[in-house]
N, CA, C and O atoms as a GROMACS GRO file, in nm:
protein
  460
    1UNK      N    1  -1.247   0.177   4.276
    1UNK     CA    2  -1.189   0.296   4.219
    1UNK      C    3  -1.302   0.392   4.179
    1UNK      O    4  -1.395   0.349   4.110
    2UNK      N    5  -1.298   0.509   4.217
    2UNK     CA    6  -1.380   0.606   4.165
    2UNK      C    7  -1.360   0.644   4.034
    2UNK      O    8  -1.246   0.636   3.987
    3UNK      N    9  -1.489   0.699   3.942
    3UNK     CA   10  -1.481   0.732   3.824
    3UNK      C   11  -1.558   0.869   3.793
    3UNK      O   12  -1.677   0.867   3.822
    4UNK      N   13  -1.507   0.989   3.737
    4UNK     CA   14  -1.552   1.113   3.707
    4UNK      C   15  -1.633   1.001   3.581
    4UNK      O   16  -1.604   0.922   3.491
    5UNK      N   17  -1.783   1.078   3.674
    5UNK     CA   18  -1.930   1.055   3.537
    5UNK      C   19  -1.979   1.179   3.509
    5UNK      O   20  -1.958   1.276   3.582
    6UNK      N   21  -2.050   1.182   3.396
    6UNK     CA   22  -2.155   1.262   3.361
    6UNK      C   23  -2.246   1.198   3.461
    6UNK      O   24  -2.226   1.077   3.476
    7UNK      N   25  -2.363   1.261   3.548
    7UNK     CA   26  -2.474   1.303   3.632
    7UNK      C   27  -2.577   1.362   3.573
    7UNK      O   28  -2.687   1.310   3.554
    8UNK      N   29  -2.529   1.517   3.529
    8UNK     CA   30  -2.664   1.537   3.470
    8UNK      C   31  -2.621   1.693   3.324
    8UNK      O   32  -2.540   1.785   3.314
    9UNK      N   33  -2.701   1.652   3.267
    9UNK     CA   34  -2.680   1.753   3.114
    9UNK      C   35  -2.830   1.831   3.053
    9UNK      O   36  -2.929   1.766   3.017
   10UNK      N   37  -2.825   1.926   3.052
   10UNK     CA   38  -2.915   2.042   2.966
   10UNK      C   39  -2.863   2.043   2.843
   10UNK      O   40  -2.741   2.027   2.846
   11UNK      N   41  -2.916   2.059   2.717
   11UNK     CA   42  -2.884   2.023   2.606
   11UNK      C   43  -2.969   2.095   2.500
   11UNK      O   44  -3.081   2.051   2.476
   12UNK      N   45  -2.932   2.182   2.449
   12UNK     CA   46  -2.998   2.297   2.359
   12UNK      C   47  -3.047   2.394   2.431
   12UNK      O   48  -3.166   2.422   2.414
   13UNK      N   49  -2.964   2.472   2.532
   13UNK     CA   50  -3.033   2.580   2.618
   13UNK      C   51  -2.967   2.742   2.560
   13UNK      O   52  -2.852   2.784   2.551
   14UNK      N   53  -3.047   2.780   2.542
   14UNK     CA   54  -3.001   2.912   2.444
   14UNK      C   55  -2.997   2.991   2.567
   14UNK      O   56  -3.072   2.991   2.664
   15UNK      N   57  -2.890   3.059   2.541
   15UNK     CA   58  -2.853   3.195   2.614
   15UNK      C   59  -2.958   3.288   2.575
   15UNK      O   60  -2.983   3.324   2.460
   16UNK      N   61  -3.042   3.338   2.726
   16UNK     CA   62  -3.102   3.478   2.687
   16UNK      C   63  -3.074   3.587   2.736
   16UNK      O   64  -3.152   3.682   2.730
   17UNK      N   65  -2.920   3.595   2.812
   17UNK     CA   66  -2.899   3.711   2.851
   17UNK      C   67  -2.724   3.648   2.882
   17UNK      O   68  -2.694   3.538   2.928
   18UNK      N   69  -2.611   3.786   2.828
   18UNK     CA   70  -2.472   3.760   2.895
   18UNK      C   71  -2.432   3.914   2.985
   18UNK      O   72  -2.388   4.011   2.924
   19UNK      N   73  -2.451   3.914   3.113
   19UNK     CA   74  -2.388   4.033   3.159
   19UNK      C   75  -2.269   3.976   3.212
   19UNK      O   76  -2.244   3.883   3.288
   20UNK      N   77  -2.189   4.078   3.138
   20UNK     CA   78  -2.025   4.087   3.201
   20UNK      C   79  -1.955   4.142   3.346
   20UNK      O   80  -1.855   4.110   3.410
   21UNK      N   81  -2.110   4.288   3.372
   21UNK     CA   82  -2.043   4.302   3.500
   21UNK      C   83  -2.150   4.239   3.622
   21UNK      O   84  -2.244   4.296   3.678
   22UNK      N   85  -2.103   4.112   3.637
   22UNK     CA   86  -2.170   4.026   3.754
   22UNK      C   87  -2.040   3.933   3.780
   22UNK      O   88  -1.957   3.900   3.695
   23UNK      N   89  -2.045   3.896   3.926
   23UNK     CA   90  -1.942   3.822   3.986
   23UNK      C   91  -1.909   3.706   3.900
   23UNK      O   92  -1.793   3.665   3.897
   24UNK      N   93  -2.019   3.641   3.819
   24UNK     CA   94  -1.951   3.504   3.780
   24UNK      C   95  -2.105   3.383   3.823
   24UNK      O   96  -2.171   3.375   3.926
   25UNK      N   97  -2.115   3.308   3.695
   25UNK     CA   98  -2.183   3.199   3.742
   25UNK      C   99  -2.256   3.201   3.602
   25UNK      O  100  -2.226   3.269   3.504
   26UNK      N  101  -2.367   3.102   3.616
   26UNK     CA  102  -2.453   3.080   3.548
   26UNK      C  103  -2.575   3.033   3.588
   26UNK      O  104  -2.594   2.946   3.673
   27UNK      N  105  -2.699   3.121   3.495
   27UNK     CA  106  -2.807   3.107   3.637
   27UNK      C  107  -2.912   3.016   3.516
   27UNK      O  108  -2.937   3.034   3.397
   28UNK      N  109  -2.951   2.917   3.616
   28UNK     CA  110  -3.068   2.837   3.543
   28UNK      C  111  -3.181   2.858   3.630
   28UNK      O  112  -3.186   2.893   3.748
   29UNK      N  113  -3.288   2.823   3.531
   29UNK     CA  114  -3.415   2.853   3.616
   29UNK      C  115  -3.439   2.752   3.698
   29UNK      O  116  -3.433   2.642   3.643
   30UNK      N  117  -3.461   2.752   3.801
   30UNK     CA  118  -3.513   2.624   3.942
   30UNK      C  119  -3.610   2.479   3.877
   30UNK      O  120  -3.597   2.370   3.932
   31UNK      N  121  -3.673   2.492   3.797
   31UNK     CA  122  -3.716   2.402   3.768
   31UNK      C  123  -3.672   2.305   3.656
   31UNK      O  124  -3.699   2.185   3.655
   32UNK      N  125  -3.621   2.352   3.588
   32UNK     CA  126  -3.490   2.290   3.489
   32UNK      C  127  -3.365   2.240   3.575
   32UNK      O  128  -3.324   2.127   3.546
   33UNK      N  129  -3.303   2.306   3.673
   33UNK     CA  130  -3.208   2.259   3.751
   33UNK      C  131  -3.244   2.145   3.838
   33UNK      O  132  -3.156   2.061   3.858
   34UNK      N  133  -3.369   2.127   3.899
   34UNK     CA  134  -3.473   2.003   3.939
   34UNK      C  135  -3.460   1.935   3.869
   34UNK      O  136  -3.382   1.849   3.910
   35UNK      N  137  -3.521   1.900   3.695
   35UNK     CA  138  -3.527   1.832   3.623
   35UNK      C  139  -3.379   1.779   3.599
   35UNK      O  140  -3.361   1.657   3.606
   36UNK      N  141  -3.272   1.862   3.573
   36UNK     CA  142  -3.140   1.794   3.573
   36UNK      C  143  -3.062   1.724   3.703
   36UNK      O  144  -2.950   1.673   3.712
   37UNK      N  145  -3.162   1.741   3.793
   37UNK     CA  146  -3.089   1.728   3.911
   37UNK      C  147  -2.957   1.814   3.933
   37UNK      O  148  -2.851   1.770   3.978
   38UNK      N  149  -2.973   1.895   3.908
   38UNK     CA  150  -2.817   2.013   3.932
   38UNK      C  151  -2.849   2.054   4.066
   38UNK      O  152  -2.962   2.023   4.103
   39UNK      N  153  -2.767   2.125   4.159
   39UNK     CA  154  -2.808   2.190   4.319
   39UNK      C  155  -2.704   2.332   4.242
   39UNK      O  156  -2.620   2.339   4.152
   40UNK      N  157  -2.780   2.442   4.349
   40UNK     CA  158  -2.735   2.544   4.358
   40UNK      C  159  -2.572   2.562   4.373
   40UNK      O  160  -2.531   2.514   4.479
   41UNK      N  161  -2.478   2.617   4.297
   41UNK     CA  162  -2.344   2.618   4.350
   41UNK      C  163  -2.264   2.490   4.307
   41UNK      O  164  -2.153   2.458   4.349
   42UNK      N  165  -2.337   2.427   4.222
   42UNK     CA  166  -2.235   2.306   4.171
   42UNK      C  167  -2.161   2.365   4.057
   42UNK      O  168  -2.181   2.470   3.996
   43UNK      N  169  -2.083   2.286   4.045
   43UNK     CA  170  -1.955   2.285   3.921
   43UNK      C  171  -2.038   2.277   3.803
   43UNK      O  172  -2.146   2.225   3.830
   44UNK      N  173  -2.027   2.310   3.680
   44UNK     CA  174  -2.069   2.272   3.577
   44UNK      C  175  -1.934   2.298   3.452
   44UNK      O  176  -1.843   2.378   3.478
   45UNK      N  177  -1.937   2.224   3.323
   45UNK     CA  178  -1.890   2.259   3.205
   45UNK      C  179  -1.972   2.276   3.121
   45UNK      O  180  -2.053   2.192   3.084
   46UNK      N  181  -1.959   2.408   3.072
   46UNK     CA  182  -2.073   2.513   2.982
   46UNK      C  183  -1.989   2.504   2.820
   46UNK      O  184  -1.881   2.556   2.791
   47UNK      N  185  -2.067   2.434   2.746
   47UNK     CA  186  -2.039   2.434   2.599
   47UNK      C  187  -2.108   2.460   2.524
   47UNK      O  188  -2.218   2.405   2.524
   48UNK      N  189  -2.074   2.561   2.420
   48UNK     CA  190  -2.150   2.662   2.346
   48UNK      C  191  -2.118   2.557   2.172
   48UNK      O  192  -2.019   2.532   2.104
   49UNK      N  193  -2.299   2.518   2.164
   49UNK     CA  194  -2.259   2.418   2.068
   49UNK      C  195  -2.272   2.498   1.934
   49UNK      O  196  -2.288   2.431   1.832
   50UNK      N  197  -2.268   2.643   1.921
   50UNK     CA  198  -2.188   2.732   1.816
   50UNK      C  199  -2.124   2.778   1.792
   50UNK      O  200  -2.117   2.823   1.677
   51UNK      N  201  -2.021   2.805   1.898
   51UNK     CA  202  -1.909   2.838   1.858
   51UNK      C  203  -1.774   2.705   1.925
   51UNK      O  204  -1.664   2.691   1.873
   52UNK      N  205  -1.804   2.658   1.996
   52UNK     CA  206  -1.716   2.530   2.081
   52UNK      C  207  -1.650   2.594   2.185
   52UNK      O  208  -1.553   2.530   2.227
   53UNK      N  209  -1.676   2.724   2.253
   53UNK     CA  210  -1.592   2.786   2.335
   53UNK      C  211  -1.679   2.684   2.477
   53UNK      O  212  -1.801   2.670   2.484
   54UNK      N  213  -1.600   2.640   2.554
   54UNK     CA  214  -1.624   2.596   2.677
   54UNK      C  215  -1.543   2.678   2.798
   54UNK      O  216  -1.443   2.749   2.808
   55UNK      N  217  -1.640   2.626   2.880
   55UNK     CA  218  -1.597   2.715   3.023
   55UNK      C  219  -1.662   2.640   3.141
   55UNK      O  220  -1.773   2.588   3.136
   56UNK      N  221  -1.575   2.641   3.253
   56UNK     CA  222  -1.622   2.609   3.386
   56UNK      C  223  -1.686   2.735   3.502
   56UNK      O  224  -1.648   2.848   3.534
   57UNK      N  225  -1.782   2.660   3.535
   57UNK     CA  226  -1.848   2.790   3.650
   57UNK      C  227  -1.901   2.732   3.726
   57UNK      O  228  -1.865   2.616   3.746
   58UNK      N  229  -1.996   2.783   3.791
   58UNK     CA  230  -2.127   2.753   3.921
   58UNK      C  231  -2.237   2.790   3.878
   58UNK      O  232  -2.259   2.888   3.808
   59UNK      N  233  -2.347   2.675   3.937
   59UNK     CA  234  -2.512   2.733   3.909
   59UNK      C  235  -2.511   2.776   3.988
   59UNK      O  236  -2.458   2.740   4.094
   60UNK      N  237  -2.607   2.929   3.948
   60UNK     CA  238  -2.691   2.983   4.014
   60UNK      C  239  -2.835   2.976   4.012
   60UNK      O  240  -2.870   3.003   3.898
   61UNK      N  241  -2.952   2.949   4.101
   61UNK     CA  242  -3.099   2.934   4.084
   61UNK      C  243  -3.181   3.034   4.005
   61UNK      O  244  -3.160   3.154   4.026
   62UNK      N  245  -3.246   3.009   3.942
   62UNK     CA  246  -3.298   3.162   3.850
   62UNK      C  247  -3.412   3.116   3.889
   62UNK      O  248  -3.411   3.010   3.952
   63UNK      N  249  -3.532   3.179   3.862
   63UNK     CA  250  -3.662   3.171   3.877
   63UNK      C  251  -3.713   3.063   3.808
   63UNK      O  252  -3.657   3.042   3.701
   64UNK      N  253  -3.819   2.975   3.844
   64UNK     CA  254  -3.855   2.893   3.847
   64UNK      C  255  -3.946   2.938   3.695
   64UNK      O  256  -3.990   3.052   3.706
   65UNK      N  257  -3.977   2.880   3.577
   65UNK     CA  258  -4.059   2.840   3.471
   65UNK      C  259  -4.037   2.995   3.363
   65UNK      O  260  -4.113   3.028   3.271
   66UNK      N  261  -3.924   3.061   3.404
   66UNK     CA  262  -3.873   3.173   3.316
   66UNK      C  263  -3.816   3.132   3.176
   66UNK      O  264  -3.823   3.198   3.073
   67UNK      N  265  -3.767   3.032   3.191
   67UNK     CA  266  -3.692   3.008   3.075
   67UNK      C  267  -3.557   3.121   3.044
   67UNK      O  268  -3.528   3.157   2.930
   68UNK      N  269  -3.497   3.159   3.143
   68UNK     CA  270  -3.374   3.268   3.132
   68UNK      C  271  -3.239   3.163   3.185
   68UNK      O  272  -3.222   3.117   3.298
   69UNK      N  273  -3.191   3.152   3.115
   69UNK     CA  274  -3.017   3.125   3.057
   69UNK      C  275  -2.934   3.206   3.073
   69UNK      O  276  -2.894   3.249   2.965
   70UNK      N  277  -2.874   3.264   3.184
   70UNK     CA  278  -2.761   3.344   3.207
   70UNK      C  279  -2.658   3.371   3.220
   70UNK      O  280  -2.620   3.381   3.336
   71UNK      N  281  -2.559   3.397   3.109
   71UNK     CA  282  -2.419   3.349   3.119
   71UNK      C  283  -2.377   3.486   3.166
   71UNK      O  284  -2.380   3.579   3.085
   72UNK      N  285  -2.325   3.513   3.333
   72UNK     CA  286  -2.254   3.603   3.355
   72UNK      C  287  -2.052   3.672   3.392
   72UNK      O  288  -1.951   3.602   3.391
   73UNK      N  289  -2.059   3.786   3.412
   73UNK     CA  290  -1.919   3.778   3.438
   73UNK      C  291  -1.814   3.718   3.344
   73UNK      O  292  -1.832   3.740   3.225
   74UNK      N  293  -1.703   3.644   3.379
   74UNK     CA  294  -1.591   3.711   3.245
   74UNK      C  295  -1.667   3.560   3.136
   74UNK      O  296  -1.643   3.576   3.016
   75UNK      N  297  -1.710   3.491   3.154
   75UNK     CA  298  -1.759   3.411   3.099
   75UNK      C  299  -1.876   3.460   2.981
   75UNK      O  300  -1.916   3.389   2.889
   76UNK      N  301  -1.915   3.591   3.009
   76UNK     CA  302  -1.972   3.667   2.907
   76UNK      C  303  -1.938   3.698   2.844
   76UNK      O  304  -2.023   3.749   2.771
   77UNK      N  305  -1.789   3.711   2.787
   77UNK     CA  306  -1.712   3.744   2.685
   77UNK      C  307  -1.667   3.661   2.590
   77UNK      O  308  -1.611   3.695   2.486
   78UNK      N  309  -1.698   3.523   2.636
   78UNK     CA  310  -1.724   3.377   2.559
   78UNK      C  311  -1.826   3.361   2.502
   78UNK      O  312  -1.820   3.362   2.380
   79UNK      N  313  -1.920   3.346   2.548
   79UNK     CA  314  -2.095   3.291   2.544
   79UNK      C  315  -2.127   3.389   2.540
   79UNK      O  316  -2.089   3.468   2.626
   80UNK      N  317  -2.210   3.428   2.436
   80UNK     CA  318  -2.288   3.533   2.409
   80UNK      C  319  -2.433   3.477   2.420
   80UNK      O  320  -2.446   3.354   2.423
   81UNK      N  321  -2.578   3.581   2.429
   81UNK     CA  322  -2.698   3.568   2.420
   81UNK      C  323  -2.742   3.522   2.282
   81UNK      O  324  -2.687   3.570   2.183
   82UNK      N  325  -2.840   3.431   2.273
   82UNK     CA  326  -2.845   3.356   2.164
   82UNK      C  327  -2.753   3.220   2.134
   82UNK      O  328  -2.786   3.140   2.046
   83UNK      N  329  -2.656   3.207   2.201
   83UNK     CA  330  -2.607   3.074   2.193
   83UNK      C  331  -2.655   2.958   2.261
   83UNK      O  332  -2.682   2.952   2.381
   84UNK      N  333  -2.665   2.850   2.164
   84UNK     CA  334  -2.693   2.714   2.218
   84UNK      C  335  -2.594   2.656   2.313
   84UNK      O  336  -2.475   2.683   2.300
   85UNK      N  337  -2.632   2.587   2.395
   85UNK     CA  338  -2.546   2.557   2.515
   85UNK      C  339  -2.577   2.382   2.581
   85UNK      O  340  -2.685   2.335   2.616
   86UNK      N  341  -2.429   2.308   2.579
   86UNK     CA  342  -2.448   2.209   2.674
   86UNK      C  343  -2.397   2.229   2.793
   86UNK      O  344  -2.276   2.245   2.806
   87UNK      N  345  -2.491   2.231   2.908
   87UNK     CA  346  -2.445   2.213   3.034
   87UNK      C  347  -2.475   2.094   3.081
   87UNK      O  348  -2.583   2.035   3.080
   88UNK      N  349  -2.313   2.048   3.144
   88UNK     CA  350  -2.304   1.904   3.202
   88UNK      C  351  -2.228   1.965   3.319
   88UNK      O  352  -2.167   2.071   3.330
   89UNK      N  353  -2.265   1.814   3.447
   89UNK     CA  354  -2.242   1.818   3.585
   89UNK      C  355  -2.168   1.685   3.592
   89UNK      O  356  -2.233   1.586   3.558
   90UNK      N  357  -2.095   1.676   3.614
   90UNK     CA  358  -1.993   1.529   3.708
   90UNK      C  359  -2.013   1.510   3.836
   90UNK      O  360  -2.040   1.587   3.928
   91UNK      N  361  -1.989   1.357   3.827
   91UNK     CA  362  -1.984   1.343   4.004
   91UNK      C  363  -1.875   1.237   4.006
   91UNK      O  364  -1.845   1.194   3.895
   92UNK      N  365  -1.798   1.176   4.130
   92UNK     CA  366  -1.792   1.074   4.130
   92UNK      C  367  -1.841   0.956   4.190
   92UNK      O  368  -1.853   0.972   4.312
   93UNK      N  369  -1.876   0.834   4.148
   93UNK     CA  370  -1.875   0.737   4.121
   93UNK      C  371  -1.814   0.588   4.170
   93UNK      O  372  -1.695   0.618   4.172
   94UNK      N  373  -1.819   0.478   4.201
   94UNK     CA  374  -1.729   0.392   4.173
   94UNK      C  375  -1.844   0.261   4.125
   94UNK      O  376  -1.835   0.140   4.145
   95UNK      N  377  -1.951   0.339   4.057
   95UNK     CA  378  -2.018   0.223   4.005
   95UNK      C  379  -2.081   0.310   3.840
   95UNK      O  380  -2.042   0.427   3.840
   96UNK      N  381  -2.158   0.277   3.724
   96UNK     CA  382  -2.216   0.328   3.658
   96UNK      C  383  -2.293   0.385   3.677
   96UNK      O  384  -2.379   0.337   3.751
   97UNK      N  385  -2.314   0.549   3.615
   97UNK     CA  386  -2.427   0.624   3.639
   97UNK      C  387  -2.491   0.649   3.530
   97UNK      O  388  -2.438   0.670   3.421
   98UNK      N  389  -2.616   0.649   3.554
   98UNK     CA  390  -2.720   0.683   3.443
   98UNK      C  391  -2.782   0.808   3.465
   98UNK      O  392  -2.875   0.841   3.540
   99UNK      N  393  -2.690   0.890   3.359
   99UNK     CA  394  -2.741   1.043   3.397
   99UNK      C  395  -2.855   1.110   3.352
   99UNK      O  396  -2.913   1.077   3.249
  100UNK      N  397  -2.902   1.230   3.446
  100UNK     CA  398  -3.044   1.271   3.372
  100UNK      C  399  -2.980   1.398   3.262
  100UNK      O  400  -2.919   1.505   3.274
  101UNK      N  401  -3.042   1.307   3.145
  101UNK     CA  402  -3.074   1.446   3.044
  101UNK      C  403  -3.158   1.509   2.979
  101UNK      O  404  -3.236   1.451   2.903
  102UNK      N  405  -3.158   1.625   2.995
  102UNK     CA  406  -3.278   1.689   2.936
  102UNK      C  407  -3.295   1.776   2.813
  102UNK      O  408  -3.205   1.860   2.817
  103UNK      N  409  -3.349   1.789   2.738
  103UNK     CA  410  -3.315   1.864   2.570
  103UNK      C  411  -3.407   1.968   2.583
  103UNK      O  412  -3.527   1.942   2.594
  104UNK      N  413  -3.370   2.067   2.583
  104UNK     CA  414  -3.472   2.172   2.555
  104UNK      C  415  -3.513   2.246   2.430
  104UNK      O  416  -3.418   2.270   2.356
  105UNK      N  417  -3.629   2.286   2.390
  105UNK     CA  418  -3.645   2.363   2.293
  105UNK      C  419  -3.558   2.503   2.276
  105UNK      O  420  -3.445   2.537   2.311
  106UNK      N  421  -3.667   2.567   2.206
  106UNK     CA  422  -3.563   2.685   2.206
  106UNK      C  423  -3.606   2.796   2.257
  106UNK      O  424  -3.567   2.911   2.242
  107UNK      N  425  -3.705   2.742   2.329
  107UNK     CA  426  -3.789   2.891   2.422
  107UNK      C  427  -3.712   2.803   2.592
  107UNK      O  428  -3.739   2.862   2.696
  108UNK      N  429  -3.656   2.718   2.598
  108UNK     CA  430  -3.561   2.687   2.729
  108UNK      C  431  -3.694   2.612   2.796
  108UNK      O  432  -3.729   2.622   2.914
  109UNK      N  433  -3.767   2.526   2.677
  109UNK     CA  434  -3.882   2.426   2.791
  109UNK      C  435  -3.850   2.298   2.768
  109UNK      O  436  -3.851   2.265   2.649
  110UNK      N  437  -3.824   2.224   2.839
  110UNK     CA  438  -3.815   2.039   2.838
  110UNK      C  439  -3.903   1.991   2.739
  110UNK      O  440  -4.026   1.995   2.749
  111UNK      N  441  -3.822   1.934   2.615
  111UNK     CA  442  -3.836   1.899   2.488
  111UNK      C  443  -3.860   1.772   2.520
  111UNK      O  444  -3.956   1.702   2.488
  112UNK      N  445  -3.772   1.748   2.582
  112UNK     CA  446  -3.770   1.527   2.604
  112UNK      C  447  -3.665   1.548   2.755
  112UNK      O  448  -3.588   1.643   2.771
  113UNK      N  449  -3.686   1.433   2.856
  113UNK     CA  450  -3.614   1.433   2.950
  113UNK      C  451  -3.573   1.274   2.924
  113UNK      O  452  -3.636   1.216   2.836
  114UNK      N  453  -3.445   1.183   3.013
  114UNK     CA  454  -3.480   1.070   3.006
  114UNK      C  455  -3.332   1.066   3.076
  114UNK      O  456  -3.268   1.159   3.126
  115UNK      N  457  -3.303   0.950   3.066
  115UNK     CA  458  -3.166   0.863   3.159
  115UNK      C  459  -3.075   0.792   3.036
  115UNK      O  460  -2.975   0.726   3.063
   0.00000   0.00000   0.00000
């Protein structure tokens, strides 16, 4: 039997920018999305661990060692700039997964990574 897992989670990633008029997504920088193992265009659930508003979207690749957090499109009207954020990825499964997570500071640099 297959099982929806957590895969992979970003964990204290502050929003540094919300534009509303963009198609939609959320853009992480390439080398953080590496570190989480996320791919371009995956599913994610985006939780804003200050206010609890959650939302589903897609990564988008942002530049590699920017540290920019981009919550765009109508999802900008949720998540504002300056909010702390968990982003988690699912997969399925039909065995246990040991997902990668990563904690970031608050300038959006890998605080601690681990499984």
């Amino acid at each position: 039997m297959l099982h929806q897992v957590l895969k992979s989670k970003l964990y204290k990633a502050v929003v540094t920018d919300s534009i509303v008029e963009y198609e939609g997504s959320i853009e992480i920088p390439r080398d953080l999305m590496e570190a989480a193992g996320l791919w371009e265009g995956e599913k994610v659930l985006v939780a804003s661990i200050d206010t609890a508003a959650r939302l589903e979207t897609y990564v988008l690749a942002g530049e590699a060692g920017t540290g920019r957090i981009l919550v765009n499109g109508g999802a900008a009207h949720r998540i504002k700039k300056g909010e702390r954020l968990t982003i988690m990825a699912f997969g399925l499964s039909d065995a246990p997964v040991m997902p990668k997570k990563i904690v970031l500071d608050s300038e959006n640099r890998i605080e601690r990574a681990g499984r």
